[in-house]
C-alpha positions in Angstrom: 0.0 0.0 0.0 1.2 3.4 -1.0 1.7 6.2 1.8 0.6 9.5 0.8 3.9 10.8 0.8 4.6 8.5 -1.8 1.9 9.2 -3.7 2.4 12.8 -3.5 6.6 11.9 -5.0 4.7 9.6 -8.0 2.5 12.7 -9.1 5.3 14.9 -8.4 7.3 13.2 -11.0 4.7 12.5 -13.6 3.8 16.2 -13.4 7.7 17.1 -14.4 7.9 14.1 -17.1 4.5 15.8 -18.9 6.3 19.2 -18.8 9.5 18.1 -20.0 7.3 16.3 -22.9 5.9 20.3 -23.7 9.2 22.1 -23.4 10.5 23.7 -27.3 14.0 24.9 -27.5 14.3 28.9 -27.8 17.1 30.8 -29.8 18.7 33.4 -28.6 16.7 36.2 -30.3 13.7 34.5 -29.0 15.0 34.5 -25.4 15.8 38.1 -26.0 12.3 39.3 -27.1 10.7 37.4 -24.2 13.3 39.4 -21.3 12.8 42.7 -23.5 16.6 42.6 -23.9 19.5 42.6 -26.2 21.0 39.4 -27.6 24.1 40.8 -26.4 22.8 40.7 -23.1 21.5 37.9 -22.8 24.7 36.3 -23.7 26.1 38.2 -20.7 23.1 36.9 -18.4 24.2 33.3 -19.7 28.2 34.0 -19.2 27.2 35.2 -15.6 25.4 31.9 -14.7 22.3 34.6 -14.8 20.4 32.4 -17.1 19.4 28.7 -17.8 21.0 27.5 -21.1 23.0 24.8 -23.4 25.8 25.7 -25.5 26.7 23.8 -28.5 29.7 25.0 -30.3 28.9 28.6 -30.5 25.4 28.4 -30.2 23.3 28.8 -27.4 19.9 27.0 -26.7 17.6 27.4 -24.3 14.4 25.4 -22.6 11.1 27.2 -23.1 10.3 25.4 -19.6 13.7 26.5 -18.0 13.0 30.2 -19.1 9.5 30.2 -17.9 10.4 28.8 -14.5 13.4 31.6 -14.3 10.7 34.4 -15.2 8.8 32.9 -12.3 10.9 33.0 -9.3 
């Protein structure tokens, strides 16, 4: 029989599994338009740790999901 605490961890993780199913990746102009900032700084924000993202070669990424939590706090 499952405790409630339990149950509470199983929804828990099902919620973040259906968000993580939702998420799209941003570019960096997009992330810019959605802060009302400059690319360049939001490649500042990211260089300061300031911002969620992924960097592949030159190019940053960034979760929709990640952003949208970061606008939230």
């Amino acid at each position: 029989m499952l405790k409630t605490g339990d149950i509470k961890a199983i929804a828990k993780q099902v919620a973040v599994e259906l968000q993580n199913l939702n998420d799209e990746i941003l570019s960096l102009s997009d992330v810019a338009l959605k802060l009302n900032k400059t690319e360049a700084a939001v490649k500042q924000m990211c260089y300061r740790k300031q911002l969620p993202f992924h960097k592949r070669q030159k190019t940053y990424y960034f979760s929709k999901n990640e952003i949208t939590n970061f606008l939230l706090k």
